[in-house]
C-alpha positions in Angstrom: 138.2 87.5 109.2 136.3 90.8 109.1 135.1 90.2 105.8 133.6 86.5 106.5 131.4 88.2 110.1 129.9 90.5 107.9 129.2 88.5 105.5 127.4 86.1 107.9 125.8 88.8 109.1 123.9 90.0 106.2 122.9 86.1 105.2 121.5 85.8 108.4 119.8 89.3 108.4 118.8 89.1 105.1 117.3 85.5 105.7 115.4 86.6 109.2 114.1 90.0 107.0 112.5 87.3 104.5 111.2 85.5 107.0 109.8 87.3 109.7 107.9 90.1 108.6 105.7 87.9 105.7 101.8 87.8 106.3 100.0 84.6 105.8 97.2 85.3 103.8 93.8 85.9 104.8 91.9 84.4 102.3 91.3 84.0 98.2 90.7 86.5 95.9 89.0 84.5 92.7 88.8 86.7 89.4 86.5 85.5 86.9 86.7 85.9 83.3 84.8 83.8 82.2 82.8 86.8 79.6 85.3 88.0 77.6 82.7 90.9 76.8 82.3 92.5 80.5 85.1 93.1 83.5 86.2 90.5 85.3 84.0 89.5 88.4 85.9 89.7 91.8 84.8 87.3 94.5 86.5 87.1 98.2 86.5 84.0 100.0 87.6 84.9 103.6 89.6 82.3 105.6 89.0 84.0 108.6 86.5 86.0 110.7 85.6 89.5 109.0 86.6 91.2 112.6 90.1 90.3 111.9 90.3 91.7 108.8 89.0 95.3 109.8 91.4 95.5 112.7 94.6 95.3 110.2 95.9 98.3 108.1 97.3 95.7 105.5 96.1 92.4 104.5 97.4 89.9 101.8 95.1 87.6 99.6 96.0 84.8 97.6 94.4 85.8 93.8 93.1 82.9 91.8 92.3 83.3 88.3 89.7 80.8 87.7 86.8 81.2 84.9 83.5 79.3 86.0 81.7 79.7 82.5 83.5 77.8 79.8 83.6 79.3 76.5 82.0 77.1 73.9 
């Protein structure tokens, strides 16, 4: 009966530690390669106000790889 508590009790800790501490994103970061001959560009499309980004230590960006030249 132990056995089956504790094992309850690391799902549910385990699913609440997945959960909880995640940070939505706070915007896009877009890479372009679009020139195979240079580095890719970097672009940052904020979804938010630039004062809530400053006031964070961490922030987390959803990274799109998108190339707006097309190679012909």
């Amino acid at each position: 009966m132990e056995i089956v508590i504790a094992l309850v009790a690391v799902l549910i800790g385990f699913i609440i530690g997945r959960v909880l501490p995640r940070e939505r994103p706070l915007g896009d970061l877009r890479v372009d390669r679009s020139d195979p001959t240079c580095e890719p560009y970097l672009f940052l499309e904020l979804g938010t106000d630039v004062r809530n980004v400053i006031s964070k230590r961490h922030v987390t960006f959803r990274v799109k790889v998108e190339n707006f030249l097309p190679h012909e």
